[in-house]
N, C-alpha and C positions, 0 to 999 in steps of 0.2 A: 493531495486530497485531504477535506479534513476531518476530522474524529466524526463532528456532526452530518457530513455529506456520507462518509461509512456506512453510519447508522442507518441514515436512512435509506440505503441502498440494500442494505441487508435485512430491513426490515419488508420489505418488497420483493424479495427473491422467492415466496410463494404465488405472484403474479406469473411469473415466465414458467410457472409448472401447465399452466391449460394452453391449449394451441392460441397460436394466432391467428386462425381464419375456422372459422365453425366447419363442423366437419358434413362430407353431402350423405344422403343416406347409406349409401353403397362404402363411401369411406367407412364410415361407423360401424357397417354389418362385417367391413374386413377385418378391423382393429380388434373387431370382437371376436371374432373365428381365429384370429394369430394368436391373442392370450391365450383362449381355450386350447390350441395345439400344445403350447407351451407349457402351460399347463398339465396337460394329461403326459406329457411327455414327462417333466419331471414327477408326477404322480407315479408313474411306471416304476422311472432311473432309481427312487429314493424306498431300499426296501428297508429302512430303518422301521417308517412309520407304516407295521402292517394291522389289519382289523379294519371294522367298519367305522372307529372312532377317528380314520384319520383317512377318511374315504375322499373329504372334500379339503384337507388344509390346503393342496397348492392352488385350488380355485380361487379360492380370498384373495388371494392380491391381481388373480386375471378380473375379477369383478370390479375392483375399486376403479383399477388401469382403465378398461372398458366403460365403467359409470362415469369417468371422470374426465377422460377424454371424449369420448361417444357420446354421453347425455345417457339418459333414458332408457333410448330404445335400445342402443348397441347394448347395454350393463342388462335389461331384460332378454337378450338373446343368449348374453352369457352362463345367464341366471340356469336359464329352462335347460339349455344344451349340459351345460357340467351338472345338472342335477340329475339327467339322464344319462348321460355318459356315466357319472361316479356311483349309479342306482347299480347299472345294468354289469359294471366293471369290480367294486368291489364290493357292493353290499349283500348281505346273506340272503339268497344264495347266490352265487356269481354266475357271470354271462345269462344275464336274464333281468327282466323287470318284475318280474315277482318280489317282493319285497317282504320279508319276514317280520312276524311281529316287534320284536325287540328294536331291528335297525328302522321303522317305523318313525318312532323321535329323531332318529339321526337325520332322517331323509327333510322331515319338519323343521327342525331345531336349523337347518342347513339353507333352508327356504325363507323362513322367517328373517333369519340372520341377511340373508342375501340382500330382501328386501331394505331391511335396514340401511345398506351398505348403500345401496341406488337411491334410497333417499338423498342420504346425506352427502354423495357424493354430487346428484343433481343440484344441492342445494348449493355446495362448496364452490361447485363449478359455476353455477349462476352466479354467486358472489363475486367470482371472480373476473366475469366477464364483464360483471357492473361498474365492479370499480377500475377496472381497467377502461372502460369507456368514459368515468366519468375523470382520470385522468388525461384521455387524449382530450377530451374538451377543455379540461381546465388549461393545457398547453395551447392549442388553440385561439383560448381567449386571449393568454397571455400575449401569442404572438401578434393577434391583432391587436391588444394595448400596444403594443410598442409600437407598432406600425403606423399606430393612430397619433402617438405622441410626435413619432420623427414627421409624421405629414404636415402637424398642425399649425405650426410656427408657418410650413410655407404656403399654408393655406390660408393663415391672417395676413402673411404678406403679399397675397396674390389680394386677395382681399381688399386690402389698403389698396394698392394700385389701382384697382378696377374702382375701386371710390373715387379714389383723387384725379382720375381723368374721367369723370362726370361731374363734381362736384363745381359748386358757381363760387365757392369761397371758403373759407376756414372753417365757419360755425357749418355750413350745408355738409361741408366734409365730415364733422365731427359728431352731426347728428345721425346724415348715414352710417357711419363708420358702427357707430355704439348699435344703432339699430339693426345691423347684420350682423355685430356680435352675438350683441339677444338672440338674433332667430339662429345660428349658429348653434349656441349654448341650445336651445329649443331641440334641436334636428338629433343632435349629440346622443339627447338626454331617447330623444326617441329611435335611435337605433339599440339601446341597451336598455328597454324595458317591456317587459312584455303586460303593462297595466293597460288596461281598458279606458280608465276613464281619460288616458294620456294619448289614447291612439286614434284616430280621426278618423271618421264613421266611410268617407268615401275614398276611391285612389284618389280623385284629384286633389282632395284637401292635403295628402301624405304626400303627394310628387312637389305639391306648392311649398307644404313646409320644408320639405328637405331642402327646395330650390330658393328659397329665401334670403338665404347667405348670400348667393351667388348672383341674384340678381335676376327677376321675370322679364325686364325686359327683352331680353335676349333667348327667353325661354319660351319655344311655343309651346302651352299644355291644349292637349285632343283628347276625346272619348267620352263611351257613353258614361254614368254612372255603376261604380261596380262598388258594391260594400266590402268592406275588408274588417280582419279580428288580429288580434294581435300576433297571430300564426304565421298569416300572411305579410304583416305590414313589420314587424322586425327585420327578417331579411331582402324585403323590398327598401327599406330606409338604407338597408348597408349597401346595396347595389347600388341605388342611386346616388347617394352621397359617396361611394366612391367612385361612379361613374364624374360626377360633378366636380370633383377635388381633381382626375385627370385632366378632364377640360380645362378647367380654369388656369391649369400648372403647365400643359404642354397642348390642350386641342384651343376647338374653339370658341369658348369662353377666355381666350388667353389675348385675344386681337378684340378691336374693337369691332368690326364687321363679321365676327364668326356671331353664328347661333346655334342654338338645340332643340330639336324636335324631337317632342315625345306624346306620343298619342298610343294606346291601344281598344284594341276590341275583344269582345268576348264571345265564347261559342261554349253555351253552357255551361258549367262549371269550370271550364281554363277558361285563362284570361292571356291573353298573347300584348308584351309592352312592347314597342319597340324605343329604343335612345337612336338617337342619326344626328351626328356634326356636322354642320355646311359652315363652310367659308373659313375655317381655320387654317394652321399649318400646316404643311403635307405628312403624312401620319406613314409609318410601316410596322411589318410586327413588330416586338420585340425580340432579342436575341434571348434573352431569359427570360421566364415566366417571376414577375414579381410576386410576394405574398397578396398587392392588392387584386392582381390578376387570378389570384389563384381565392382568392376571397369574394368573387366577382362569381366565379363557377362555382363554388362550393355552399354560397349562400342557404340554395332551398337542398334539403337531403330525401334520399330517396324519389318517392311517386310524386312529393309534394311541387317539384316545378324543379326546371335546368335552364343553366343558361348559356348564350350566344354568342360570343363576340368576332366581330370580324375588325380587320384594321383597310378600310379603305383606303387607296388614295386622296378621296374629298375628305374625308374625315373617319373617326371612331363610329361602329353604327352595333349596334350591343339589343337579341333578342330574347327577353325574359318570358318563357313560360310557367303558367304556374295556377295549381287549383285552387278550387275556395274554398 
């Protein structure tokens, strides 16, 4: 490993200090109550530090613990519970919440600081959750570049072929050929931007350009008019274009009597696509789930829409839900 891969590993070792899966409210209220035990436990064990001036030291690091794993609320539970606990336990006079004039600022001085501490560690924590998300995306992309690079070559040579047994001669070859590169390049360009003025006001203008490359005659497009914004039509271009790129490489876009049927309807704000291959090769699952399979589900995230895919015997038949 080299000096520079080190580096940057060790530069990123305050990433794996916040959990990896957000915590549920109950988790958070426990994490906060285990410090707080721990806490008071070594407040007891430790009689070096005796007075009111050292009424709250071992709560400082169950607050940060609790703000910085927990969030918020768990680091405010910690807050209220050790400020009570450490009031009632050792400040003047003991076992009691009366609180005498003097240890007054302690009780404050202890609260205000508290607060501080739940700031900053909410904030530290959000940091880190950002950046940690906005590297699984950046890996992500990456892994679809590469994905997109190993398909591409046998997507111009699927390409080619589906030309050259339609084509009447060299120059018809050579004028289709160039012309489904263009819309190619076009489709490419529109699955990786999310510009307005690039993205095509209805689905069927975005199912046509994606299907361009590949040829409409073989393509039947159905449905009423649905508008779409670049939210929607990003990850509808990757779905389709790689619904499209399997066709053409192993279903039925790959023979000359296979077609694709793609029509959908809408029922208020979802919109249901369906893809359905007739007349291809006999299809089964696969044994492994590839990136582009798993790129095909993963498209829309969260409420925004999921997707469908079955492996028929007649063919691939792939169902996209998804809101506007």
């Amino acid at each position: 490993m080299g000096a520079g891969s080190l580096q940057k590993r060790a530069g990123r070792w305050w990433l794996r200090l916040a959990p990896q899966a957000r915590l549920t409210f109950w988790q958070g209220q426990a994490l906060a109550l285990g410090c707080l035990v721990i806490a008071v436990v070594l407040r007891f064990g430790l009689t070096t530090a005796s007075g009111s001036r050292g009424a709250f030291f071992t709560f400082f690091p169950a607050l940060m613990i609790a703000s910085f794993w927990g969030g918020i609320g768990p680091g405010l539970t910690c807050l209220v519970l050790s400020a009570l606990i450490g009031d009632y336990c050792w400040l003047v006079p003991h076992n009691g919440f009366i609180v005498s004039a003097t240890d007054v600022q302690v009780l404050l001085g202890y609260l205000v600081s508290g607060i501080v501490i739940l700031v900053i560690c909410g904030l530290f924590k959000k940091l880190v959750e950002s950046h940690r998300a906005a590297e699984e995306q950046a890996l992500l992309l990456t892994q679809e570049m590469r994905h997109r690079i190993r398909n591409l070559m046998g997507l111009v040579q699927a390409i080619s072929q589906q030309t050259a047994r339609r084509s009447k001669g060299l120059p018809d070859y050579q004028e289709q050929f160039y012309d489904r590169l263009e819309a190619l390049g076009l489709a490419l360009a529109l699955d990786m931007t999310d510009n307005e003025a690039l993205t095509p006001a209805n689905l069927d203008m975005l199912v046509a350009r994606v299907l361009t490359p590949f040829g409409h005659h073989n393509c039947q497009i159905s449905g009423p008019p649905v508008p779409i914004t670049p939210r929607t039509a990003t990850p509808l271009a990757l779905i389709i274009h790689e619904l499209a790129t399997n066709a053409v490489k192993y279903g039925a876009l790959s023979v000359p009597d296979g077609r694709v049927e793609i029509g959908w309807r809408r029922k208020g704000r979802m919109v249901h696509l369906q893809w359905r291959e007739i007349g291809g090769p006999p299809v089964s699952p696969p044994k492994a789930q590839g990136f582009g399979t798993r790129l095909i589900g993963s498209a829309f995230r969260g409420q925004e829409g999921k997707t469908e895919i079955t492996y028929d015997s007649t063919g691939v038949q792939c169902v996209v839900h998804f809101c506007l």
